[in-house]
KEZA-885664 format. One line per 8 residues: number of its first residue (from 1); their letters; for each residue x, y, z of N, C-alpha, C. Coordinates in nm, 3 decimals, m for minus. Layout:
! KEZA-885664
NUM	A	X/Y/Z/X/Y/Z/X/Y/Z | ...
//
This chain:
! KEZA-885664
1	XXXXXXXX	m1.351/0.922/m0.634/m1.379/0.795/m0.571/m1.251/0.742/m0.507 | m1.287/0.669/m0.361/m1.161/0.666/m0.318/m1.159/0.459/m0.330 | m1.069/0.432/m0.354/m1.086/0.265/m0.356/m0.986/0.213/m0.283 | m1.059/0.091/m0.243/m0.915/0.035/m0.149/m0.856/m0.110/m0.228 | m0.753/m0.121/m0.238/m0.685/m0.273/m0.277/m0.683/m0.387/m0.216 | m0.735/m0.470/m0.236/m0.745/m0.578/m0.187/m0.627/m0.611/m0.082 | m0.495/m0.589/m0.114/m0.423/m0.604/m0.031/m0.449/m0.489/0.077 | m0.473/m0.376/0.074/m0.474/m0.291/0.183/m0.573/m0.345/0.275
9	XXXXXXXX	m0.704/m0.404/0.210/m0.818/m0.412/0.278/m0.767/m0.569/0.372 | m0.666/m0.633/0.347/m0.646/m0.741/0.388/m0.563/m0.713/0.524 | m0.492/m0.572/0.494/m0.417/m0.545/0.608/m0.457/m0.514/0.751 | m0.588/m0.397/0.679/m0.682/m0.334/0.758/m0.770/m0.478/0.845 | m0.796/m0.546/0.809/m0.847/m0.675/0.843/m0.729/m0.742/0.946 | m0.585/m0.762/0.934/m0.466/m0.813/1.044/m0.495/m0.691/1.117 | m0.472/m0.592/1.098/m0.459/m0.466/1.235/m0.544/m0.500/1.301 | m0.690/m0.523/1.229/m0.804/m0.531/1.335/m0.831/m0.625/1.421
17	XXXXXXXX	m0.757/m0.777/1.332/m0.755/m0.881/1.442/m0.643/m0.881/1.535 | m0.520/m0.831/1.530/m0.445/m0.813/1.599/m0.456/m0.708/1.724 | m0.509/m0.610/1.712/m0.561/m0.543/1.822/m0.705/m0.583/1.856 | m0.803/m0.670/1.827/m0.894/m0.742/1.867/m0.870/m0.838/1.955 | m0.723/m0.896/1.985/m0.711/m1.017/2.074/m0.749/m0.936/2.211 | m0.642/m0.807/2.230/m0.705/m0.720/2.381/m0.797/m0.638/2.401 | m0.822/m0.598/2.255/m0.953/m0.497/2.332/m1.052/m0.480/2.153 | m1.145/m0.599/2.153/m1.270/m0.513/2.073/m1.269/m0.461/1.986
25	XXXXXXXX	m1.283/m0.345/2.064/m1.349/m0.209/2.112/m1.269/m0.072/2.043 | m1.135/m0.091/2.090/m1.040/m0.039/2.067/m1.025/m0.099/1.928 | m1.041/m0.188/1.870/m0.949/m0.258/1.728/m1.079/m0.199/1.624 | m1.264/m0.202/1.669/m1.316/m0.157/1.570/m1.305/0.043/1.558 | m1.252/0.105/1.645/m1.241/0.205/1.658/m1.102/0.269/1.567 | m1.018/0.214/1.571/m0.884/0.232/1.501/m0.899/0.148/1.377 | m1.005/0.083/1.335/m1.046/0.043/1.191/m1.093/0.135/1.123 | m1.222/0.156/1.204/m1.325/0.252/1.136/m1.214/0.358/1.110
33	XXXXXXXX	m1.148/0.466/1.192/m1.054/0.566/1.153/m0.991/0.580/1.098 | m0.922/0.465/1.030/m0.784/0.429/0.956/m0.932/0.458/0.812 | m1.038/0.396/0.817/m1.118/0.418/0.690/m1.211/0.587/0.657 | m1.182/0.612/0.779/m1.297/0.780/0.784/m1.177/0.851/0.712 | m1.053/0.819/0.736/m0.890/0.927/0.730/m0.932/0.907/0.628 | m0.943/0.810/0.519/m0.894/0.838/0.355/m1.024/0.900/0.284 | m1.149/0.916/0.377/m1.252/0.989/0.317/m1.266/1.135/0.241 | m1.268/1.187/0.146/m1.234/1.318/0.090/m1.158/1.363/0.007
41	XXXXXXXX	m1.076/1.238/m0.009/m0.900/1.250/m0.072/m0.913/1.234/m0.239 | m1.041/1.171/m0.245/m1.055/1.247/m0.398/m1.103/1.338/m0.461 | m1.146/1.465/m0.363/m1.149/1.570/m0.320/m1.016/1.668/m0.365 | m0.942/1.565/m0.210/m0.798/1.672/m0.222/m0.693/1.581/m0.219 | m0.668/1.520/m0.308/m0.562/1.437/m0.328/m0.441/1.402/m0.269 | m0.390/1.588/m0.279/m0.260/1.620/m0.255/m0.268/1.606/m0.081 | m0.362/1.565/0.041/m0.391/1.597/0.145/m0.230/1.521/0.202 | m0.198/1.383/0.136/m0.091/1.352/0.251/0.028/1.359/0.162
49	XXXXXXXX	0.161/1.356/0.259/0.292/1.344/0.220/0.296/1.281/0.075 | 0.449/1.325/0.065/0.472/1.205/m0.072/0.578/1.082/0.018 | 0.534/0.953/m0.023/0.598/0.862/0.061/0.744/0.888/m0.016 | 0.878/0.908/0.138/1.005/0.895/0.102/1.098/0.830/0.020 | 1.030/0.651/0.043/1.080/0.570/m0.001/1.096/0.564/m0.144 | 0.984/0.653/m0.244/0.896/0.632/m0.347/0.956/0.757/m0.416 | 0.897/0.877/m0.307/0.977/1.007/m0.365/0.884/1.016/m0.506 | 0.742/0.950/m0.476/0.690/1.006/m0.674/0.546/1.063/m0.622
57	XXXXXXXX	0.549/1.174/m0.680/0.428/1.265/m0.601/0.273/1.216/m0.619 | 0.264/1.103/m0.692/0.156/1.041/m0.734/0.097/0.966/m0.621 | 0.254/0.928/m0.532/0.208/0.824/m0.424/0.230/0.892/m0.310 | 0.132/0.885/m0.194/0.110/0.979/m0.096/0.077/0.898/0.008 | 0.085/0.952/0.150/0.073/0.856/0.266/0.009/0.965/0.373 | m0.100/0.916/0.406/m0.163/0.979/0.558/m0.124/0.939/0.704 | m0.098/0.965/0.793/m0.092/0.920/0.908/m0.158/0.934/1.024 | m0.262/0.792/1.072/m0.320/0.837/1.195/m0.272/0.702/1.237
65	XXXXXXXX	m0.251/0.748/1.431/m0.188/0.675/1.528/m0.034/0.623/1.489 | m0.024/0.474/1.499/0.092/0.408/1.485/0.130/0.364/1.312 | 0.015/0.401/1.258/m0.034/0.384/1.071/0.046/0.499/0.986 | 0.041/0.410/0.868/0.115/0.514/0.760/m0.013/0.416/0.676 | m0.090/0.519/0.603/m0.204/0.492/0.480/m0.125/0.585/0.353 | m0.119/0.414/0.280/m0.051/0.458/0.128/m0.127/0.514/0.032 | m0.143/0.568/m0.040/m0.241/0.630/m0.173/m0.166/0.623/m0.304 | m0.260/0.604/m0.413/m0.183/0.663/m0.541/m0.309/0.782/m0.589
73	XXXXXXXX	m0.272/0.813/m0.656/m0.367/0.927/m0.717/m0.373/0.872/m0.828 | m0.489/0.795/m0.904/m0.460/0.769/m1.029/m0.538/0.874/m1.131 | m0.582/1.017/m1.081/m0.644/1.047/m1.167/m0.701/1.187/m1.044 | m0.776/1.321/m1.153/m0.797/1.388/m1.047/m0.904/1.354/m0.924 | m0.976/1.241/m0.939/m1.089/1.211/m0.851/m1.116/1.077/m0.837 | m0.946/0.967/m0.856/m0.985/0.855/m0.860/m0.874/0.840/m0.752 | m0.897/0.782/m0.629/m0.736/0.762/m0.575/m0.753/0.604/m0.508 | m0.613/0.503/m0.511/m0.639/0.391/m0.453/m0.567/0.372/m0.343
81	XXXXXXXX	m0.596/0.301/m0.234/m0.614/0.277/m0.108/m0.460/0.179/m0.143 | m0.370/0.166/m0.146/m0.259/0.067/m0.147/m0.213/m0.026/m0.078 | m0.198/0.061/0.092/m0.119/m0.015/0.197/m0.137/0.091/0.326 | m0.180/m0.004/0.385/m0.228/m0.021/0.559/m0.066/m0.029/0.649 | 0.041/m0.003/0.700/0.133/m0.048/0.731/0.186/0.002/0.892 | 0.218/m0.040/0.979/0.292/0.021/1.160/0.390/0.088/1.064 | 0.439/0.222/1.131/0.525/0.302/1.080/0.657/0.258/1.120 | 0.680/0.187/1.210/0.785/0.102/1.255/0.852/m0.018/1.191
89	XXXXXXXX	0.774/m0.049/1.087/0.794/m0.182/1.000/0.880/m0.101/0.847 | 0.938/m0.141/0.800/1.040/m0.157/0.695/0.916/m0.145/0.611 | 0.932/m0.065/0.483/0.829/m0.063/0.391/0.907/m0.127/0.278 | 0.854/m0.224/0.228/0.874/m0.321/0.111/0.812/m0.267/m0.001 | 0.858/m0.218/m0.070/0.816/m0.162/m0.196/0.769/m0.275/m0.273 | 0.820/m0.384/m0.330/0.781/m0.517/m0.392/0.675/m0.563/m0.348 | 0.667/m0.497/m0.205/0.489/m0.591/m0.152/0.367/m0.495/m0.165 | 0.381/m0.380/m0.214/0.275/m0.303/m0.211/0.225/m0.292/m0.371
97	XXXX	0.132/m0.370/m0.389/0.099/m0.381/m0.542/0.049/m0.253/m0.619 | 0.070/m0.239/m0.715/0.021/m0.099/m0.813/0.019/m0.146/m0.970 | m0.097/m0.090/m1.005/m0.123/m0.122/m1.143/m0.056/m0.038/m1.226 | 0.017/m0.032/m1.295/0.074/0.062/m1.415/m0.027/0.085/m1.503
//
């Protein structure tokens, strides 16, 4: 099961209004995708990187377009949705919540 965090889902929600001011169309299209990408991944867990910053193989990151999609693996078929983020932005470790 793949789940998303409230904070991710909040992000996914700014991307969409933020590319909704010019085009729609374009903002529900790069929503929906940013949500089809993490489909499977509790499947195959291991599918994206291990994020640099983190360096802990638990936490993993996909990339489609200008996006970096955070993951944790909490389990072999449980993974959570973390953080929505522009790959251009400074990743704040303190702002990306995780349950211990």
């Amino acid at each position: 099961m793949v789940k998303w965090t409230a904070h991710a889902k909040a992000q996914l929600r700014h991307i969409y209004n933020y590319i909704a001011q010019d085009s729609p169309l374009y903002a529900t299209r790069v929503s929906e995708e940013l949500v089809q990408k993490t489909f499977g991944l509790d499947e195959l867990p291991r599918t994206g990187h291990k994020v640099p910053e983190l360096n802990e193989d638990a936490v993993r990151e996909l990339r489609l377009y200008s996006y970096r999609i955070l993951y944790e693996i909490k389990s072999d078929n449980f993974i959570e949705v973390l953080a929505v983020i522009h790959k251009r932005r400074h990743l704040e470790l303190e702002n990306i919540p995780r349950e211990q």
